[in-house]
KOLBA-488134 format. One line per field, with one value per atom (N, C-alpha, C): residue in one letter; atom name; residue number from 1; x, y, z. Coordinates in nm, 4 decimals, always signed. Layout:
REM residues N
resn: c(a	...)
name: c(CA	...)
resi: c(NUM	...)
east: c(X	...)
north: c(Y	...)
up: c(Z	...)
END
This chain:
REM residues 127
resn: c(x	x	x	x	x	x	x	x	x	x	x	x	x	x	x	x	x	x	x	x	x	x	x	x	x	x	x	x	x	x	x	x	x	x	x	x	x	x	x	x	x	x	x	x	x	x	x	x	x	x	x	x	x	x	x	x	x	x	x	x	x	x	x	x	x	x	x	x	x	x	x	x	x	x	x	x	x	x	x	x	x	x	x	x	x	x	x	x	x	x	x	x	x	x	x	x	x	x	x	x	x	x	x	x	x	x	x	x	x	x	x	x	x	x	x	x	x	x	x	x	x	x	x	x	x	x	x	x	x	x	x	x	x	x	x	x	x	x	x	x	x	x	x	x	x	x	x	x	x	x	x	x	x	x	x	x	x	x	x	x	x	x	x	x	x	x	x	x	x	x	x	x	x	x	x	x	x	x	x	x	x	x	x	x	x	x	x	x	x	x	x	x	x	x	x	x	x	x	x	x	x	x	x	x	x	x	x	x	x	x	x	x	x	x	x	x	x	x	x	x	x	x	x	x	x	x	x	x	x	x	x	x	x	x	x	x	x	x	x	x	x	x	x	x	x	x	x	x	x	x	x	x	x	x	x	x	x	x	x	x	x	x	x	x	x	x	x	x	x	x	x	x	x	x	x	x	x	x	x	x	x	x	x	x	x	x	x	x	x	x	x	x	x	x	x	x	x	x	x	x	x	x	x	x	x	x	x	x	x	x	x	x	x	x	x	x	x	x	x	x	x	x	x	x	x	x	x	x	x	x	x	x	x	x	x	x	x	x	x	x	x	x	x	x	x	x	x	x	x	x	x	x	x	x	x	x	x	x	x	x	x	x	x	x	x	x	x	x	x	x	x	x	x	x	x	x	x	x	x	x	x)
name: c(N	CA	C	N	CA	C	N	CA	C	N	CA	C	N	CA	C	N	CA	C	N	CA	C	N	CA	C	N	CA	C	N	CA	C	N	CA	C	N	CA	C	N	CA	C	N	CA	C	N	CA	C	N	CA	C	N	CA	C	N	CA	C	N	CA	C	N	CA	C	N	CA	C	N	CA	C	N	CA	C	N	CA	C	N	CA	C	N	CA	C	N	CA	C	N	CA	C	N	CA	C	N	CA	C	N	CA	C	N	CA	C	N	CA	C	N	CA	C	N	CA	C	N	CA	C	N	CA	C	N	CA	C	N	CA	C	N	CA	C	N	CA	C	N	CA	C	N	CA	C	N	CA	C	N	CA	C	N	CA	C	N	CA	C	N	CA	C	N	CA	C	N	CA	C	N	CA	C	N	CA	C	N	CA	C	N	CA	C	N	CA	C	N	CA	C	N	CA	C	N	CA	C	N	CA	C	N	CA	C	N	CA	C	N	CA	C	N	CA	C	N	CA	C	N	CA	C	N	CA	C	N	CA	C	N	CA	C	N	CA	C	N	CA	C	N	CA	C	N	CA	C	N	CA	C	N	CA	C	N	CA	C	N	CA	C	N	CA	C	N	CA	C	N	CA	C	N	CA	C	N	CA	C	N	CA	C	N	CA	C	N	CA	C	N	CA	C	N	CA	C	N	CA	C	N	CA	C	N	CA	C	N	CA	C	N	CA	C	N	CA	C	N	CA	C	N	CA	C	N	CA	C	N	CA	C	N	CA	C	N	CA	C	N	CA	C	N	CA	C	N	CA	C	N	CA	C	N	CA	C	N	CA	C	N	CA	C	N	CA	C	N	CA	C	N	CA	C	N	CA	C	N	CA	C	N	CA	C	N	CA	C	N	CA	C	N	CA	C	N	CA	C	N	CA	C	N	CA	C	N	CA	C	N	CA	C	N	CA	C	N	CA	C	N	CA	C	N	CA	C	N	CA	C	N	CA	C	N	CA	C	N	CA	C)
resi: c(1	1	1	2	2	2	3	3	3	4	4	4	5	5	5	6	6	6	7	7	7	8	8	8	9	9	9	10	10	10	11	11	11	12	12	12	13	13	13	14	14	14	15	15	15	16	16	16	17	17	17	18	18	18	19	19	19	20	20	20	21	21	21	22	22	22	23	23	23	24	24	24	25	25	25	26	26	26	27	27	27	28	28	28	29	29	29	30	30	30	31	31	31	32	32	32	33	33	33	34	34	34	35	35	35	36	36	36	37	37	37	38	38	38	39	39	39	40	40	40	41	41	41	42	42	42	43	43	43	44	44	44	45	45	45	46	46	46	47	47	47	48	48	48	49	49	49	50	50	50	51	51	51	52	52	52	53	53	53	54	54	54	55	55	55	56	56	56	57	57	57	58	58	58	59	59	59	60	60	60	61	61	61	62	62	62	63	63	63	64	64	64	65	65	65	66	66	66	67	67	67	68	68	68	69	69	69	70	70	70	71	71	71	72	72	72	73	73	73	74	74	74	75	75	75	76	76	76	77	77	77	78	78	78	79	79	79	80	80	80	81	81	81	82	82	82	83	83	83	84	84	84	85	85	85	86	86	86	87	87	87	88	88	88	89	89	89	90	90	90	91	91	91	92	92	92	93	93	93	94	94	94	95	95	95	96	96	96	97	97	97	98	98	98	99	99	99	100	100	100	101	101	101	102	102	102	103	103	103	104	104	104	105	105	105	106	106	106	107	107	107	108	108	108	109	109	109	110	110	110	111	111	111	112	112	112	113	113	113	114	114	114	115	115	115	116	116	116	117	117	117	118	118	118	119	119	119	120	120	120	121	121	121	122	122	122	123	123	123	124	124	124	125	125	125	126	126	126	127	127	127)
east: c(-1.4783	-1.3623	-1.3991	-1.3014	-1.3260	-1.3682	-1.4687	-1.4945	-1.3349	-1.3200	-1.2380	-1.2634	-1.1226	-1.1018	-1.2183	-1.2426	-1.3778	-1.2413	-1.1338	-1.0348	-0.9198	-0.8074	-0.6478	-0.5956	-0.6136	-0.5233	-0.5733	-0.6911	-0.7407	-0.6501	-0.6305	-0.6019	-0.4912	-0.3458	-0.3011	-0.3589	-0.4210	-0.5044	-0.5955	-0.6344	-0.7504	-0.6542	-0.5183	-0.4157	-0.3485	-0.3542	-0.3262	-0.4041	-0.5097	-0.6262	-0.6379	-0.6490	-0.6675	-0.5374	-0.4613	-0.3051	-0.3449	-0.3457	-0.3553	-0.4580	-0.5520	-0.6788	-0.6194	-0.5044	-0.5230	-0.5634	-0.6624	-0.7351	-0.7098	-0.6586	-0.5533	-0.6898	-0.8220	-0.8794	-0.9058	-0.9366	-0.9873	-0.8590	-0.7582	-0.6062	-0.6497	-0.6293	-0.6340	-0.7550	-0.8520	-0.9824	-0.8710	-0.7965	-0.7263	-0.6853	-0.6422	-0.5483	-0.6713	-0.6657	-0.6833	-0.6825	-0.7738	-0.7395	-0.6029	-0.5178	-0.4060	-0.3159	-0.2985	-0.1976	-0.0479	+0.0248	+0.1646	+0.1918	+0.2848	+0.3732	+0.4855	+0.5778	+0.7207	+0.7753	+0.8319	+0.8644	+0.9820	+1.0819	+1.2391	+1.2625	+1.3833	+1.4388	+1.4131	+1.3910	+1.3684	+1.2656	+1.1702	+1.0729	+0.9454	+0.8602	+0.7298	+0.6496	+0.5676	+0.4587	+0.2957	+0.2379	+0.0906	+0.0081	-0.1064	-0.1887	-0.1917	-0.1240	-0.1175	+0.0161	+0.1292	+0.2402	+0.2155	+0.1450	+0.1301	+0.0417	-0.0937	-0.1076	-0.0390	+0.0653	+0.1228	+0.2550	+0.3251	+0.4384	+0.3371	+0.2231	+0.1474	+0.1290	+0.0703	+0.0422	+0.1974	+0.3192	+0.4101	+0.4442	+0.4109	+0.4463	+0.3197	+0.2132	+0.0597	+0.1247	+0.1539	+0.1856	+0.2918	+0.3909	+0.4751	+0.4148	+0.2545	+0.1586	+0.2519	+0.2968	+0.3380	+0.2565	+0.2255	+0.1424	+0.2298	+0.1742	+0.2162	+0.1558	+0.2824	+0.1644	+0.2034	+0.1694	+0.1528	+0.1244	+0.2207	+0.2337	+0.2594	+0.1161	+0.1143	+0.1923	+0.3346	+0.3652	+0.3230	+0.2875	+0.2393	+0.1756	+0.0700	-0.0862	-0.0628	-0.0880	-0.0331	-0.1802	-0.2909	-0.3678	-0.3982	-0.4301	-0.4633	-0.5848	-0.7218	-0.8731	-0.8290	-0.8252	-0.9079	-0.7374	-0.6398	-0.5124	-0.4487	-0.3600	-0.2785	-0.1590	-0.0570	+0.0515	+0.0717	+0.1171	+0.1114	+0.2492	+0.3093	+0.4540	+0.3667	+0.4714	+0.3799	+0.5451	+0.5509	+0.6467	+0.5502	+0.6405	+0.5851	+0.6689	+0.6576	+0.7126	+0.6478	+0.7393	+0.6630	+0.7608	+0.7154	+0.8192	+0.7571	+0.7914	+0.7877	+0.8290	+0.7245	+0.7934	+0.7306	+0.7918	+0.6888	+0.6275	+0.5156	+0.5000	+0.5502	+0.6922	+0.7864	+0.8686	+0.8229	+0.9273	+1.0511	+1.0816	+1.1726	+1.1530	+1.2682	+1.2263	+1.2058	+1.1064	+1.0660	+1.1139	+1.1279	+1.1760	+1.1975	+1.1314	+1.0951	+1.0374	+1.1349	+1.0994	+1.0895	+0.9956	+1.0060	+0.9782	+0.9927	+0.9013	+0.8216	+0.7357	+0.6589	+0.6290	+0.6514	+0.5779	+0.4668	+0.3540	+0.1919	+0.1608	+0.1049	-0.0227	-0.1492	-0.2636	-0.3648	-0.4697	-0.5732	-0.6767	-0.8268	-0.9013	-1.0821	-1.1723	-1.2168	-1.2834	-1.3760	-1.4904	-1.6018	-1.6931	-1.6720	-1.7356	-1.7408	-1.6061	-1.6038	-1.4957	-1.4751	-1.3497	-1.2203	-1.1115	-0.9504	-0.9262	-0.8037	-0.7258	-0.5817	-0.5107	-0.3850	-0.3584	-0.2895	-0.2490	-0.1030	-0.0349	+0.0935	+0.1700	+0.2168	+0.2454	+0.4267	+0.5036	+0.6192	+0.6666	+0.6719	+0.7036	+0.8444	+0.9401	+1.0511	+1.0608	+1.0136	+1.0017	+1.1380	+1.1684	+1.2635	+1.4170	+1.4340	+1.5302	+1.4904	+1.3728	+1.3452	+1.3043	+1.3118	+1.2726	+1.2835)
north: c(-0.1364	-0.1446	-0.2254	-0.3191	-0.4250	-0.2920	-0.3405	-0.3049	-0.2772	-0.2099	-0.2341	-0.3922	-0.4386	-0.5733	-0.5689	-0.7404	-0.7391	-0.8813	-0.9108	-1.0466	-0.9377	-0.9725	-0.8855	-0.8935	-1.0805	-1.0808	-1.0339	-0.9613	-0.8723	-0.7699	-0.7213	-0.5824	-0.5462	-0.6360	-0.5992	-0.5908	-0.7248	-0.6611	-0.5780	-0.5236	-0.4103	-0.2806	-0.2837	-0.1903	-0.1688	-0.2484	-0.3165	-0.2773	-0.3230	-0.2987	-0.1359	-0.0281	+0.0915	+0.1379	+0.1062	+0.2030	+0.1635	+0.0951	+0.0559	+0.1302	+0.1788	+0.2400	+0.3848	+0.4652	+0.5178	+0.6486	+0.6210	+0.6888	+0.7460	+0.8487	+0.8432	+0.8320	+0.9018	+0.8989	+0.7412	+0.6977	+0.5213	+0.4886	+0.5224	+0.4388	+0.4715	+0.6494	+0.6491	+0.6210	+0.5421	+0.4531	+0.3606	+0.3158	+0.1898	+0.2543	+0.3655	+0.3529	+0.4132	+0.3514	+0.5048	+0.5979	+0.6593	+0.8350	+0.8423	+0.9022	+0.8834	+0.7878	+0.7017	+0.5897	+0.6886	+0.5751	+0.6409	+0.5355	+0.6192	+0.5303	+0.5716	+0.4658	+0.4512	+0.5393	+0.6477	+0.6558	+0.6209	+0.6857	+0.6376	+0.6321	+0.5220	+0.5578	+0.6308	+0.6566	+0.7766	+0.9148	+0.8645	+0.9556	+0.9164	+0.9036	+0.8276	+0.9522	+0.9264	+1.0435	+1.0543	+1.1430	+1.0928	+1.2353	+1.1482	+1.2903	+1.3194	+1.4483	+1.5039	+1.4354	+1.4190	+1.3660	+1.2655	+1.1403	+1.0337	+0.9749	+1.0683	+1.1098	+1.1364	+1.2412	+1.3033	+1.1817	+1.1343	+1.0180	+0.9115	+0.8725	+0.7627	+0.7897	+0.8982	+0.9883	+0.9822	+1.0613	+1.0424	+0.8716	+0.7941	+0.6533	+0.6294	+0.6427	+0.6459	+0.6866	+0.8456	+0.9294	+0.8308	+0.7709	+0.6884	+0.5908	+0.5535	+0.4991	+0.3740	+0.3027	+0.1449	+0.0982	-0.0616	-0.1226	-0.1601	-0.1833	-0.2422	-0.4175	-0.5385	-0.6384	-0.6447	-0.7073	-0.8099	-0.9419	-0.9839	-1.1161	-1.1391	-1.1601	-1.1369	-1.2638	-1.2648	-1.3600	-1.4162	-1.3793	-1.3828	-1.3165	-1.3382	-1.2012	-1.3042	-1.2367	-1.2825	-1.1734	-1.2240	-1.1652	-1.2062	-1.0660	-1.0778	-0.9839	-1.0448	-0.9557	-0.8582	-0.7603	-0.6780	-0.5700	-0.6662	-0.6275	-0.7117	-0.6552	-0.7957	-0.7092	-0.8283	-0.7950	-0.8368	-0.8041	-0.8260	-0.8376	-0.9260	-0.9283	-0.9516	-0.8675	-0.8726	-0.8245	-0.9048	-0.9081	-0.7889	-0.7147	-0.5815	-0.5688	-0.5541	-0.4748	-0.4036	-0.2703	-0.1604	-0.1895	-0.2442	-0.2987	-0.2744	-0.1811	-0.1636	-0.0106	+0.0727	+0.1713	+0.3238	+0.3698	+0.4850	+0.5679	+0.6758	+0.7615	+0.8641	+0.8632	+0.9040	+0.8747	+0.7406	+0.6357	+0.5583	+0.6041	+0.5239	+0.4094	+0.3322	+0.2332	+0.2604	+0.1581	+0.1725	+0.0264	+0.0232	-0.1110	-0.0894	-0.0831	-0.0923	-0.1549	-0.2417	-0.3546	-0.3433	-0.4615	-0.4264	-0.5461	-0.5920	-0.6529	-0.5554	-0.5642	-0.4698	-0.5086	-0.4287	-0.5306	-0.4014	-0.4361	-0.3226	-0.3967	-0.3093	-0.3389	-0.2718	-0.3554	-0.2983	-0.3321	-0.2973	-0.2751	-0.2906	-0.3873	-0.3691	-0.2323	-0.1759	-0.0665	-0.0952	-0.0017	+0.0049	-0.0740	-0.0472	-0.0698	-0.2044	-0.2476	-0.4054	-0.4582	-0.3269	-0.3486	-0.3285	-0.3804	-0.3570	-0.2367	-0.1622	-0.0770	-0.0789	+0.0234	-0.0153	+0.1162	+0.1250	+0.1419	+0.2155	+0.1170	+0.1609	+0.0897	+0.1267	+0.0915	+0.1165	+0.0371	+0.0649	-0.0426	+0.0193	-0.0821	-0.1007	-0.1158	-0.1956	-0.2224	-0.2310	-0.3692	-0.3226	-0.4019	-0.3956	-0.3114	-0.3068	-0.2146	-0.0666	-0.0187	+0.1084	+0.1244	+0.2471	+0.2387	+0.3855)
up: c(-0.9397	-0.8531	-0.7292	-0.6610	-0.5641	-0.4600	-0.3626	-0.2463	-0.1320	-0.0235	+0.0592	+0.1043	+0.1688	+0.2402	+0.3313	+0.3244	+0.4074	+0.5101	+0.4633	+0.5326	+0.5223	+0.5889	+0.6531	+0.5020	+0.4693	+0.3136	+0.2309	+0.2022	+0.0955	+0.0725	+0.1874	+0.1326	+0.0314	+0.0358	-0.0672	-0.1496	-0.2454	-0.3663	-0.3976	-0.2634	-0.2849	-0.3418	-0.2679	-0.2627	-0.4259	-0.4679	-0.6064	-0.6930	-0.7082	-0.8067	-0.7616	-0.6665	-0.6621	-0.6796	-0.6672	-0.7325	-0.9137	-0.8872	-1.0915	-1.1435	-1.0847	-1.1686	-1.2039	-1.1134	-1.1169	-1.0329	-0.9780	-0.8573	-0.7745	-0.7343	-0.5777	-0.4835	-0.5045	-0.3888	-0.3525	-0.4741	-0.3953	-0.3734	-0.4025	-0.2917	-0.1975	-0.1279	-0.0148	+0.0901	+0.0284	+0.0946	+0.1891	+0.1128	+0.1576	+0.2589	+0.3409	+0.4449	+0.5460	+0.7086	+0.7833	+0.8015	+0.8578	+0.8607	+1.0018	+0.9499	+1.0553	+1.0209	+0.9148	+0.9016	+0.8725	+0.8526	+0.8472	+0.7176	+0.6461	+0.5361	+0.5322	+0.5877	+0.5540	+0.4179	+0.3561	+0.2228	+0.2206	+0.3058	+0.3049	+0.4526	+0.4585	+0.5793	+0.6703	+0.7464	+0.8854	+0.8391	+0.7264	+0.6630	+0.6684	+0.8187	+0.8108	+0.7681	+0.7016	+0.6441	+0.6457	+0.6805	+0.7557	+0.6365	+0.6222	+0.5408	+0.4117	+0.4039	+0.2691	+0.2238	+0.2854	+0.2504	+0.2251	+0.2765	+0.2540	+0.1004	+0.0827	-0.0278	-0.1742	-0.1136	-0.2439	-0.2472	-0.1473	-0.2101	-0.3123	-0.2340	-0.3437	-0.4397	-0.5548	-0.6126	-0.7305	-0.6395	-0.6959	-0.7844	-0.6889	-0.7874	-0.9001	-0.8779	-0.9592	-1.0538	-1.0407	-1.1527	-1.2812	-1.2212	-1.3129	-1.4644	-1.4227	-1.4898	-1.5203	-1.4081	-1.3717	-1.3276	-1.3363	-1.2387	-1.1752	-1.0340	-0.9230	-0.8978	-0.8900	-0.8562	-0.6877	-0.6604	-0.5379	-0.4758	-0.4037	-0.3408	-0.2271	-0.1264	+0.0034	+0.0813	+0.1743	+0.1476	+0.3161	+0.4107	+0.5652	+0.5890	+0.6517	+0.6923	+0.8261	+0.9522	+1.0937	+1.1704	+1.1910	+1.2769	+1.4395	+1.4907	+1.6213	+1.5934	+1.6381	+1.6412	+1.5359	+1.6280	+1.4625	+1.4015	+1.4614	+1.3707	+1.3076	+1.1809	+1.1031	+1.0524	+1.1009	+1.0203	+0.9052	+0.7846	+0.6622	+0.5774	+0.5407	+0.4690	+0.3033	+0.2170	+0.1056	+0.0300	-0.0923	-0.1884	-0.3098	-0.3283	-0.4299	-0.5134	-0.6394	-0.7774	-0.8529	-0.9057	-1.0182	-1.0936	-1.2131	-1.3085	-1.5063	-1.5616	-1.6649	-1.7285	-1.8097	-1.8612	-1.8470	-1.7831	-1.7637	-1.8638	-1.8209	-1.8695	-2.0181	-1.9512	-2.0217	-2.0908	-2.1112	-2.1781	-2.1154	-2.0065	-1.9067	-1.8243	-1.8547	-1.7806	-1.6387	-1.5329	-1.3849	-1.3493	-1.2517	-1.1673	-1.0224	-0.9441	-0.7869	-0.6927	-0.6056	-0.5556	-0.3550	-0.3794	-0.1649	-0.1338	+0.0356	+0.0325	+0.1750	+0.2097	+0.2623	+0.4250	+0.5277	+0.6591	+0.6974	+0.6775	+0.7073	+0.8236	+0.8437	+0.9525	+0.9221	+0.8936	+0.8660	+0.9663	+0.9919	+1.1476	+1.0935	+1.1474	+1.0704	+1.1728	+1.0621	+1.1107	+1.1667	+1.2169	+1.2625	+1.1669	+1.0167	+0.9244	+0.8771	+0.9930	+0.9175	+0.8053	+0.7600	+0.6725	+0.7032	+0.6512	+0.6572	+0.5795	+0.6492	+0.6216	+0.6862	+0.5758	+0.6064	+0.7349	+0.8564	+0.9718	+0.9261	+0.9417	+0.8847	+0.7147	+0.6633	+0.5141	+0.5199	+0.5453	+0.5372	+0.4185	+0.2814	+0.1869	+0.1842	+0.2102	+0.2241	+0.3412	+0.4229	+0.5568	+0.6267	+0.6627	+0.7760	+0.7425	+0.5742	+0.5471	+0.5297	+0.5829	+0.6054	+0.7309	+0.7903	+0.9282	+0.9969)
END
């Protein structure tokens, strides 16, 4: 499995390749301790919530791709616009189809690496 982002534009695909494995713990490598994720509208979620919404889409056994379409840095922050789809058949045999485009902010740690800060995957129509 890829290392965490060592550049801002990594991280979607780091985000990518660890939702697809599977994994929830190596997803949640990807975020800060303390990040927030957008789930719906006026529903930012930190922690265990933030966890268990990711989890909830994992669970679907869709891949997710990604297409980072602006990474906008200042030192050791970046804003990130990133075109996302979960598009095929679930688990259960149902079709999935879920689209965003995403505005994150992810921050380089102590360690040197990127993480995601805040994760609001439908961007500006969630909030």
């Amino acid at each position: 499995m890829r290392e965490l982002a060592e550049r801002p534009e990594e991280v979607p695909a780091v985000f990518a390749e660890r939702f697809n494995s599977g994994d929830a713990a190596a997803l949640a490598a990807v975020y800060e301790d303390g990040a927030v994720l957008v789930e719906r509208p006026g529903a930012p979620v930190t922690g265990a919530d933030l966890l268990a919404a990711n989890g909830r889409l994992q669970d679907l056994g869709v891949p997710i791709s990604v297409r980072p379409r602006h990474v906008y840095r200042n030192g050791d922050l970046a804003l990130l616009v990133v075109d996302w789809v979960i598009d095929g058949t679930g688990r259960d045999g149902v079709p999935v189809h879920v689209e965003g485009t995403a505005t994150d902010v992810a921050r380089r740690g102590p360690d040197g690496r990127w993480r995601y800060v805040i994760d609001n995957p439908f961007g500006p129509g969630v909030g």
